[in-house]
FIKOLZA-1660 file (N, C-alpha, C; in steps of 0.1 Angstrom, whole numbers, plus 5000, padded with zeros to 4 digits):
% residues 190
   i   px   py   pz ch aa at
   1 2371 5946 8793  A  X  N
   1 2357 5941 8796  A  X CA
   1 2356 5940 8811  A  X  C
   2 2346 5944 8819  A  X  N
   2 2341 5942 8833  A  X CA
   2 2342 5926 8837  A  X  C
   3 2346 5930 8845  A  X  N
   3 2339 5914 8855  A  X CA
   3 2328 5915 8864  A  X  C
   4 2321 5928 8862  A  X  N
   4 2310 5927 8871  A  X CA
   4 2300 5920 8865  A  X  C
   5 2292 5915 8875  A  X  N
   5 2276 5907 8867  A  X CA
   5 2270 5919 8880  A  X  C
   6 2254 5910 8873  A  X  N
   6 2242 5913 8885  A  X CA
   6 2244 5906 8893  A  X  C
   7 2241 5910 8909  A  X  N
   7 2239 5901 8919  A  X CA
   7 2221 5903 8923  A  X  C
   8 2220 5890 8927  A  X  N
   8 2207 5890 8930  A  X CA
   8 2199 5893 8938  A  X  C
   9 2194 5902 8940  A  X  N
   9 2185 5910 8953  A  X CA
   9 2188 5904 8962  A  X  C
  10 2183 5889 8965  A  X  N
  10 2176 5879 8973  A  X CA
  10 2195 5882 8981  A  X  C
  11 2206 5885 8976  A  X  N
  11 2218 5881 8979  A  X CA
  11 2224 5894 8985  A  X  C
  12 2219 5907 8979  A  X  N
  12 2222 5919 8978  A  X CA
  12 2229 5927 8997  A  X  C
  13 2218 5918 9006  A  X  N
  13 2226 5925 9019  A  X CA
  13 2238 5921 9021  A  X  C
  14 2244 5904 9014  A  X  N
  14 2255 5904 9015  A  X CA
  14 2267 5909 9013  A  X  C
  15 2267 5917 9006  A  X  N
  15 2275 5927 9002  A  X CA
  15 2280 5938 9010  A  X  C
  16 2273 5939 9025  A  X  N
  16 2276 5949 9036  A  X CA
  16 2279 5942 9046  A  X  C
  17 2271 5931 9050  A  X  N
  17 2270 5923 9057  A  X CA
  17 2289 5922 9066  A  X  C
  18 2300 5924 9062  A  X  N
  18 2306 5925 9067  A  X CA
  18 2311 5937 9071  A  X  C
  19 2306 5946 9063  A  X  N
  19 2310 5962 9073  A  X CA
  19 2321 5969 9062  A  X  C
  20 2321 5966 9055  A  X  N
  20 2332 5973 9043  A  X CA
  20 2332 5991 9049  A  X  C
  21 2339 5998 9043  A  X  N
  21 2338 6010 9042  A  X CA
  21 2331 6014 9028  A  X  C
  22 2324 6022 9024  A  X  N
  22 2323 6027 9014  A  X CA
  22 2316 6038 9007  A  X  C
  23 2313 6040 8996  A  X  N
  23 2317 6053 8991  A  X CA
  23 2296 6053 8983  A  X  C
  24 2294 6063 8991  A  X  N
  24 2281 6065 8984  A  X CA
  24 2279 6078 8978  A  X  C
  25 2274 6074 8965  A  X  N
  25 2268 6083 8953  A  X CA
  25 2253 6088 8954  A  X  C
  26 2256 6097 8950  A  X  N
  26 2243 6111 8945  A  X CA
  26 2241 6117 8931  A  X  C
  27 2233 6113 8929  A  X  N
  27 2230 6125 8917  A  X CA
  27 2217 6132 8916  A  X  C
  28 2212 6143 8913  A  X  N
  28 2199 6151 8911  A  X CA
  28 2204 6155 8897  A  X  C
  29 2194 6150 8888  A  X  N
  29 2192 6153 8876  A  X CA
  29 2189 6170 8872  A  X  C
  30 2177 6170 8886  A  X  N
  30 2172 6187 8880  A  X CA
  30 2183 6198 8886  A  X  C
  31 2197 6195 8890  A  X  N
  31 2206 6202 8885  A  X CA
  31 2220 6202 8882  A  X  C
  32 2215 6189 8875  A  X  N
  32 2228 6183 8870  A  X CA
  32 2243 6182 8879  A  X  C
  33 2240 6177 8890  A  X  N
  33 2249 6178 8896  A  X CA
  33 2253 6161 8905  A  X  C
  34 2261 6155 8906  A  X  N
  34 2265 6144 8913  A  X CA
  34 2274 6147 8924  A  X  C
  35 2274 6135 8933  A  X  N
  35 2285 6135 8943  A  X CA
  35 2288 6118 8943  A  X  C
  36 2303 6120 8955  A  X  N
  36 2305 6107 8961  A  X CA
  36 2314 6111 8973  A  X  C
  37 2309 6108 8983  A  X  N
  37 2312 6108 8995  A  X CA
  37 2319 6091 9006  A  X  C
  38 2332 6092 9013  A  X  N
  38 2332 6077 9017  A  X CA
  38 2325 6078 9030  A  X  C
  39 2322 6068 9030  A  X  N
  39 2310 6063 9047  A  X CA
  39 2318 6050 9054  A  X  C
  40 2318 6050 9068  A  X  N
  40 2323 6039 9076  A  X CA
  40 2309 6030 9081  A  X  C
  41 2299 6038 9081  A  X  N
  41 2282 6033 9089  A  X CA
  41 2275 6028 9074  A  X  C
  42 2275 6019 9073  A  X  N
  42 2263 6013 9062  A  X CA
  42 2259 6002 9069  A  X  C
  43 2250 5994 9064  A  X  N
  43 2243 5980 9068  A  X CA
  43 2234 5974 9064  A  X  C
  44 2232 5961 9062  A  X  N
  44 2218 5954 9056  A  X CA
  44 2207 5956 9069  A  X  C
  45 2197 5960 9068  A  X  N
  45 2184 5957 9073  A  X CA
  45 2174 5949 9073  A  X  C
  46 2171 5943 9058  A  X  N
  46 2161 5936 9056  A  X CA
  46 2162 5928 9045  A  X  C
  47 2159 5915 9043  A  X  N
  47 2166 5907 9030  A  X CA
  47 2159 5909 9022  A  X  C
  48 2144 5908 9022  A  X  N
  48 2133 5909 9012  A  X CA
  48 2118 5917 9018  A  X  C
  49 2117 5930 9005  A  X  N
  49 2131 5933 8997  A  X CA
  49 2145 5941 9007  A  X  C
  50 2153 5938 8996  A  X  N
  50 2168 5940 9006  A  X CA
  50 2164 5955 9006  A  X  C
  51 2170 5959 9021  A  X  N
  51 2168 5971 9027  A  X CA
  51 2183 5980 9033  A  X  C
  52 2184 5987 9031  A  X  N
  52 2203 5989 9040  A  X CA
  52 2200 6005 9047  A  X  C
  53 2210 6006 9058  A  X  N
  53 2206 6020 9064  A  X CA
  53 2224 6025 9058  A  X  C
  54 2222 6037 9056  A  X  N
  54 2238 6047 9057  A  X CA
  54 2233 6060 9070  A  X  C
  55 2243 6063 9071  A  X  N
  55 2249 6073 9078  A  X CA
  55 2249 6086 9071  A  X  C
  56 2244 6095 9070  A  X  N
  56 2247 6108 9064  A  X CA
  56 2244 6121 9070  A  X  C
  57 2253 6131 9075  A  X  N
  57 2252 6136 9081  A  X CA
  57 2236 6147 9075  A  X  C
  58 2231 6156 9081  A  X  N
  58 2223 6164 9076  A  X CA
  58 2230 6174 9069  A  X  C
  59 2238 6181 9071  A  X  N
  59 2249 6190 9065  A  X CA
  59 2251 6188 9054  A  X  C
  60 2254 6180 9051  A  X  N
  60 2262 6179 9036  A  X CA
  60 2260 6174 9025  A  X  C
  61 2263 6183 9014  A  X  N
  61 2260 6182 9000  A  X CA
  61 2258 6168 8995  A  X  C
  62 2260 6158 8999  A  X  N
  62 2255 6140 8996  A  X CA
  62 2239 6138 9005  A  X  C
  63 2243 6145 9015  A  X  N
  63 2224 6143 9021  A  X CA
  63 2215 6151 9010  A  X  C
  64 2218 6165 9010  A  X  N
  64 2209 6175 9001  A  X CA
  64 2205 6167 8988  A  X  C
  65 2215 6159 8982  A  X  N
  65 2211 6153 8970  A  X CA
  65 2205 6142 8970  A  X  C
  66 2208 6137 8979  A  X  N
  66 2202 6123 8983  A  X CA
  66 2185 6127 8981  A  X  C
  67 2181 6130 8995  A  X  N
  67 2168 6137 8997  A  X CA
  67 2162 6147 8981  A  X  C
  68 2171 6156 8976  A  X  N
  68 2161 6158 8965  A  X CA
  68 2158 6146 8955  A  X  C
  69 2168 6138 8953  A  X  N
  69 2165 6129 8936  A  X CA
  69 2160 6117 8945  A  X  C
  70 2157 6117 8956  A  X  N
  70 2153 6103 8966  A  X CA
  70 2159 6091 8960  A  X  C
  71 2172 6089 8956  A  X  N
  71 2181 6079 8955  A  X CA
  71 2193 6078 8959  A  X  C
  72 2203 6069 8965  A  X  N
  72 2214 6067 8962  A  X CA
  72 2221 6057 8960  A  X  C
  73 2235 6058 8957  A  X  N
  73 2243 6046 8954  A  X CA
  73 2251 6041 8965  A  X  C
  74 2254 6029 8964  A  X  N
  74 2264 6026 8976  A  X CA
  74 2275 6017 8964  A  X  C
  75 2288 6017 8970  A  X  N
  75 2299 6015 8962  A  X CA
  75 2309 6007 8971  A  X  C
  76 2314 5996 8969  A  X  N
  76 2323 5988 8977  A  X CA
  76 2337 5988 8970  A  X  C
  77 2346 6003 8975  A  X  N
  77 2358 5998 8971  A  X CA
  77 2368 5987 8978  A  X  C
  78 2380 5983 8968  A  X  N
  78 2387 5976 8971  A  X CA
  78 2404 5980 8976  A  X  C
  79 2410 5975 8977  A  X  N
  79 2423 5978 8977  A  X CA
  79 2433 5993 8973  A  X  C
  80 2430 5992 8960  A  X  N
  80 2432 5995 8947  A  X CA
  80 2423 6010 8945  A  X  C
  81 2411 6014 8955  A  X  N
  81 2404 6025 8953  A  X CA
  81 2408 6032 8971  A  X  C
  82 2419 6028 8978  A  X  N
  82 2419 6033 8994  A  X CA
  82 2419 6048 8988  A  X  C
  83 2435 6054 8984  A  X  N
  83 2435 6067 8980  A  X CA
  83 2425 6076 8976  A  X  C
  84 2410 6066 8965  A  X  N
  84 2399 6075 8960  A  X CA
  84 2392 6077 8975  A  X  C
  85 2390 6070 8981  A  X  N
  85 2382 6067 8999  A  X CA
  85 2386 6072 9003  A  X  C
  86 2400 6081 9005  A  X  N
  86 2400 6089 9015  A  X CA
  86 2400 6104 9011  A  X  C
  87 2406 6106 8998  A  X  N
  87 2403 6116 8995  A  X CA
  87 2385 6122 8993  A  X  C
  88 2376 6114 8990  A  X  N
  88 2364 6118 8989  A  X CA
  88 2355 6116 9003  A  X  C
  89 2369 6113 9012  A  X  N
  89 2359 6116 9025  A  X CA
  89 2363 6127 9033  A  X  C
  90 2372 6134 9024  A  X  N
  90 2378 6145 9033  A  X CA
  90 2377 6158 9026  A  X  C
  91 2370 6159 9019  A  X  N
  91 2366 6173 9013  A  X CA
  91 2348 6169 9008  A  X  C
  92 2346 6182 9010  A  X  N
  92 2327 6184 9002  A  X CA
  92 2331 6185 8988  A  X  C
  93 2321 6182 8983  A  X  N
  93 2312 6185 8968  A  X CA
  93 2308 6192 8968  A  X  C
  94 2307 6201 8975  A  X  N
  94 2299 6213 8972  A  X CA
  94 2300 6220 8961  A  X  C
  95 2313 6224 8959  A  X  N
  95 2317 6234 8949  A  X CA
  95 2328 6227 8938  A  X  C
  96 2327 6216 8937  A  X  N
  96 2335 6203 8927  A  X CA
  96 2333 6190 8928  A  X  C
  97 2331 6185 8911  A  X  N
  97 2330 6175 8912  A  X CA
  97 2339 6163 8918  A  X  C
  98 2335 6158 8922  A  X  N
  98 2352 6151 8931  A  X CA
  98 2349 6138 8919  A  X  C
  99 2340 6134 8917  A  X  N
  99 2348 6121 8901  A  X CA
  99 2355 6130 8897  A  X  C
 100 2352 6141 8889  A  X  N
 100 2365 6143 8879  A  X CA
 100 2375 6154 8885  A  X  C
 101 2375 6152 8899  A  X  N
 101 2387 6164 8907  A  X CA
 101 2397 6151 8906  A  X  C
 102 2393 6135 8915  A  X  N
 102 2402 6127 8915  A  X CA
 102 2404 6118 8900  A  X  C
 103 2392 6120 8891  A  X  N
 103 2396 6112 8883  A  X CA
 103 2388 6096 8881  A  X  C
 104 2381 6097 8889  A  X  N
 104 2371 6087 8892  A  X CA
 104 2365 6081 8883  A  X  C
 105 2365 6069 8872  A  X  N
 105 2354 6066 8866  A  X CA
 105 2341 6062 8864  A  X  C
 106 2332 6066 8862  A  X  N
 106 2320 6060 8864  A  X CA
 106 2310 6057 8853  A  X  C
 107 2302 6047 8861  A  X  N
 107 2289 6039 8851  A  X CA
 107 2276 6040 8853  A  X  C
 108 2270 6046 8845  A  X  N
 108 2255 6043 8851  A  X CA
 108 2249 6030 8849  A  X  C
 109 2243 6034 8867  A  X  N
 109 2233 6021 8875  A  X CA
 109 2221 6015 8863  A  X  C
 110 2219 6005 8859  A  X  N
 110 2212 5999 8852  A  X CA
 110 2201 6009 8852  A  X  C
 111 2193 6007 8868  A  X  N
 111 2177 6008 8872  A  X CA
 111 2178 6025 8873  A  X  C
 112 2180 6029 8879  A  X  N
 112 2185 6048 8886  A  X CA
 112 2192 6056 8877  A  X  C
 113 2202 6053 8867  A  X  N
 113 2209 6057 8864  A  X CA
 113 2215 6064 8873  A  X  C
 114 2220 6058 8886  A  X  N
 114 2231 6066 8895  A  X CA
 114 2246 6067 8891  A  X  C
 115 2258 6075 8894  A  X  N
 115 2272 6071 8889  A  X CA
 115 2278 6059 8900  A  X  C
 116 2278 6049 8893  A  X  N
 116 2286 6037 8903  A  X CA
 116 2297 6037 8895  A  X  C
 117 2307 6030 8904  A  X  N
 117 2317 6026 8899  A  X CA
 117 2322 6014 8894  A  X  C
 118 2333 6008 8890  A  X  N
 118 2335 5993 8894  A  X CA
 118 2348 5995 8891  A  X  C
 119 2357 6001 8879  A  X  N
 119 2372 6005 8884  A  X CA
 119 2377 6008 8897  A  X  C
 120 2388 5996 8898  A  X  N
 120 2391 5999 8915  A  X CA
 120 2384 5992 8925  A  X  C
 121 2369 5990 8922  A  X  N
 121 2362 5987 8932  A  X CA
 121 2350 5972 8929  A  X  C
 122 2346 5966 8936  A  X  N
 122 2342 5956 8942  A  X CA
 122 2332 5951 8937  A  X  C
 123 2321 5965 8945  A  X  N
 123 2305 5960 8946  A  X CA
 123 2300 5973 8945  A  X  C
 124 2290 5972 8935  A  X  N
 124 2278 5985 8940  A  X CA
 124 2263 5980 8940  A  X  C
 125 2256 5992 8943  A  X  N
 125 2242 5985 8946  A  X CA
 125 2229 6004 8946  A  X  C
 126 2219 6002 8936  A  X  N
 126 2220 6013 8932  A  X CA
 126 2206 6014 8944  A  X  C
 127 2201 6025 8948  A  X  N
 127 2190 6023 8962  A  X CA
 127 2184 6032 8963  A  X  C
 128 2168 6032 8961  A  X  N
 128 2160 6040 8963  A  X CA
 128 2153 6043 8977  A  X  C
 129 2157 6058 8981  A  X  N
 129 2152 6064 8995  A  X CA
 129 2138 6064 8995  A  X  C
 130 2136 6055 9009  A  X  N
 130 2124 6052 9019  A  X CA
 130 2121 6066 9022  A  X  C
 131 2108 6064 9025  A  X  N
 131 2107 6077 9032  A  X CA
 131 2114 6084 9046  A  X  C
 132 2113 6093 9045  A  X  N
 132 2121 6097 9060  A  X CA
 132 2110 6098 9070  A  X  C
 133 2116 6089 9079  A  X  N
 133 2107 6093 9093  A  X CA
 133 2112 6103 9100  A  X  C
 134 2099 6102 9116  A  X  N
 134 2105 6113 9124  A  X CA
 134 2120 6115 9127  A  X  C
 135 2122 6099 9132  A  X  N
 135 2138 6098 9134  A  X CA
 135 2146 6104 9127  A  X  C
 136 2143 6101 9114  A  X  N
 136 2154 6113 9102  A  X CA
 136 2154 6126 9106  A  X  C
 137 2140 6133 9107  A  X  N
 137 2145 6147 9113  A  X CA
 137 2159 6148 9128  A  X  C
 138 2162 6137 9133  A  X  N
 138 2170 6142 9143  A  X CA
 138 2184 6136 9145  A  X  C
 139 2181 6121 9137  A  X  N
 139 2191 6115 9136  A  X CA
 139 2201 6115 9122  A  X  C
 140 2210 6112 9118  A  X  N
 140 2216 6113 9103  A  X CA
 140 2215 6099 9099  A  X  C
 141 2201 6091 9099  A  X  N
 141 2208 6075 9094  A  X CA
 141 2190 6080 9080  A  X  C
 142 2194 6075 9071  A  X  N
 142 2182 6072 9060  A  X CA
 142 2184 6056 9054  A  X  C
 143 2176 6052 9053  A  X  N
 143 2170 6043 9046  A  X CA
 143 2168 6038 9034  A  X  C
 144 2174 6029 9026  A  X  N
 144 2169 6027 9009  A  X CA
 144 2169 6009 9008  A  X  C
 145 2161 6013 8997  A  X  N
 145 2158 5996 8993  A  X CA
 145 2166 5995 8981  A  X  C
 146 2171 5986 8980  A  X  N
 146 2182 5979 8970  A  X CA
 146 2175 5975 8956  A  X  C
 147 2173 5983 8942  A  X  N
 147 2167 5978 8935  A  X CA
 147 2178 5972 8924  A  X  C
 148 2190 5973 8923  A  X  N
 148 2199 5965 8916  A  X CA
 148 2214 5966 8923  A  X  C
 149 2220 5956 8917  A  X  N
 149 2232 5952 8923  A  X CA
 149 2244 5946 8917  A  X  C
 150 2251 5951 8917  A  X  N
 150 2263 5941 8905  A  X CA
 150 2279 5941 8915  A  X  C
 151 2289 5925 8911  A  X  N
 151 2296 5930 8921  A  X CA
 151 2308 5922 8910  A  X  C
 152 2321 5921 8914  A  X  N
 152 2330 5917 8904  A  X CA
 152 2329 5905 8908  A  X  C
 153 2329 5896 8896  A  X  N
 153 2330 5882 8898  A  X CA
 153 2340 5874 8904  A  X  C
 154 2348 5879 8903  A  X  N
 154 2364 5871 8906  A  X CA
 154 2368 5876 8922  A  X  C
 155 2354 5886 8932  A  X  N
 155 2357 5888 8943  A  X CA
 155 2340 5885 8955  A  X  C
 156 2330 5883 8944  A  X  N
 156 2316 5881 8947  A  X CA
 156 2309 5872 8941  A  X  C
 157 2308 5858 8942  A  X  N
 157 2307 5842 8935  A  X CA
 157 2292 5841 8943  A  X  C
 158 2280 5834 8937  A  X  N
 158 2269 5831 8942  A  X CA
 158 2263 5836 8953  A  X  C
 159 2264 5849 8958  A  X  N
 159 2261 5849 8962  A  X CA
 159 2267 5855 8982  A  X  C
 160 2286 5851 8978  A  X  N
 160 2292 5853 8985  A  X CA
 160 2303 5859 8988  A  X  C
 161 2314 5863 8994  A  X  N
 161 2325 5871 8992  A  X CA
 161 2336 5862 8990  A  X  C
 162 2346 5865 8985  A  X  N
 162 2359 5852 8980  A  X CA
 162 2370 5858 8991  A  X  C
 163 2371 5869 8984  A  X  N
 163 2378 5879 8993  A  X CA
 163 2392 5871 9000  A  X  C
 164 2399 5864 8988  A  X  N
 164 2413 5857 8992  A  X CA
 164 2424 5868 8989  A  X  C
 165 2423 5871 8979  A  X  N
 165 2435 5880 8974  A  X CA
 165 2433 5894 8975  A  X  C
 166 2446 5902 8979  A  X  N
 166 2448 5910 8988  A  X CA
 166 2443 5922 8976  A  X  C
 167 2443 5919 8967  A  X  N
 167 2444 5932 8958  A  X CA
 167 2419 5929 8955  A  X  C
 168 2419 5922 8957  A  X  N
 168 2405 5917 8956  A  X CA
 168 2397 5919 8972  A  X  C
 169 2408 5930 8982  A  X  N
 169 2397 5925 8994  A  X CA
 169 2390 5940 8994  A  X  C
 170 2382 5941 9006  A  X  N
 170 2374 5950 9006  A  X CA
 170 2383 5961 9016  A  X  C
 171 2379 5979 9018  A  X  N
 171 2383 5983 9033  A  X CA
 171 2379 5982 9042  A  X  C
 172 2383 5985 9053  A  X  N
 172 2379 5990 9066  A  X CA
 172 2384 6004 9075  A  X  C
 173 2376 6013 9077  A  X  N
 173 2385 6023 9079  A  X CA
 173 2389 6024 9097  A  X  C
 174 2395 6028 9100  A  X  N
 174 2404 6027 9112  A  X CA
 174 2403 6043 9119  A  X  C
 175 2405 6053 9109  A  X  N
 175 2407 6064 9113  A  X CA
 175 2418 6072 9105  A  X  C
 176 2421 6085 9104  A  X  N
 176 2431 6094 9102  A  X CA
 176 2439 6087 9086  A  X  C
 177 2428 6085 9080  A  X  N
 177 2435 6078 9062  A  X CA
 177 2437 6058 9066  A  X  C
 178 2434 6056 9079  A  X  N
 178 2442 6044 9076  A  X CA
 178 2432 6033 9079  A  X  C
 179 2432 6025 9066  A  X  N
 179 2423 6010 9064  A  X CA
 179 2433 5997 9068  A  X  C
 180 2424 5988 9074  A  X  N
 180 2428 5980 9070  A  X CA
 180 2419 5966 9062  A  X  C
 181 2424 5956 9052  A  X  N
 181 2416 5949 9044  A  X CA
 181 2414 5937 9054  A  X  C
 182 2401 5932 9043  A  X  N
 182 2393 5924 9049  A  X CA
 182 2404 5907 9050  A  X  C
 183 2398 5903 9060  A  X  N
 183 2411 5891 9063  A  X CA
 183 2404 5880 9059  A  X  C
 184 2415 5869 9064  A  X  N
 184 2416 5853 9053  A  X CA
 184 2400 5850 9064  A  X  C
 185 2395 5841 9054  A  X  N
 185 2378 5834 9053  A  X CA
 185 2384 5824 9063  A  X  C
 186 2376 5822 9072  A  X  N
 186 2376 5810 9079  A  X CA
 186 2362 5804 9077  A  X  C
 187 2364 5787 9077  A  X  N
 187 2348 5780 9076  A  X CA
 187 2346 5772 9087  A  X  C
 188 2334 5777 9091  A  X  N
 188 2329 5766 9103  A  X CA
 188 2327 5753 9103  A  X  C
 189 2329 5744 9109  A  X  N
 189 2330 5730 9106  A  X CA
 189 2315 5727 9108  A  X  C
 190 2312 5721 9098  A  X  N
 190 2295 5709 9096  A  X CA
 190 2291 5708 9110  A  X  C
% end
């Protein structure tokens, strides 16, 4: 059985808010085709409604899909998914599915029906593409609003990240395959 629940919109930028590395999904129906690519650039933009920007180059088979089905997914692996994160950041989709090259499992997004994951991994959040502005024609950053969200319970509590145990933290990527995880919570005093 999952431990993921819904997280709640209102909550939803928290989930980037510290800069995780992660792995965004594609799919285009009209030709049956998916992807998942890992990203180091994601970010909350706007709380209501929750808004986030990614990074995607123009080139590559996760933009082309993005842009036709105007959705995508964002995915917060953990620990436990580094080897799927780096392997799906170092080869295209173009010509294979990399879920089932690496073995990846996946779930469709409640609202999108995008492929999210949660084996291995954390947090997803399924996100429909804003329009492209000018800037898009020149820059690689797009835009989506967050219409659902689910994250594992025993690592995403009200609202927040727990993120004590090592096999429960999030990545961070560094460069050349190498992450390192999210560190011990410190609380600010009253």
């Amino acid at each position: 059985m999952s431990a993921f629940r819904p997280v709640e919109l209102k909550h939803a930028s928290r989930l980037l808010n510290h800069g995780p590395t992660v792995l965004i999904t594609s799919h285009d129906e009209s030709i049956g085709r998916r992807n998942v690519m890992a990203a180091a650039w994601s970010m909350p933009v706007e709380f209501a409604p929750p808004r986030i920007a990614i990074v995607v180059d123009k080139s590559t088979w996760s933009r082309e899909l993005i842009e036709r089905s105007g959705k995508f997914g964002i995915v917060i692996p953990g620990v436990a998914a580094a080897n799927w994160t780096y392997a799906v950041g170092s080869i295209s989709g173009r010509d294979e599915d990399k879920f089932n090259c690496y073995g990846i499992p996946t779930i469709h997004g409640p609202k999108l029906g995008l492929p999210v994951v949660e084996e291995k991994c954390l947090a997803w959040m399924e996100c429909q593409l804003l329009p492209l502005t000018s800037a898009a024609e020149h820059y690689d950053t797009l835009f989506g609003e967050v219409v659902s969200a689910g994250a594992d319970e025993r690592a995403f509590v009200a609202g927040r990240w727990l993120l004590d145990e090592d096999k429960l933290s999030t990545l961070h990527h560094l460069g050349a395959g190498t992450f390192v995880t999210s560190g011990k919570r410190v609380k600010a005093l009253d």
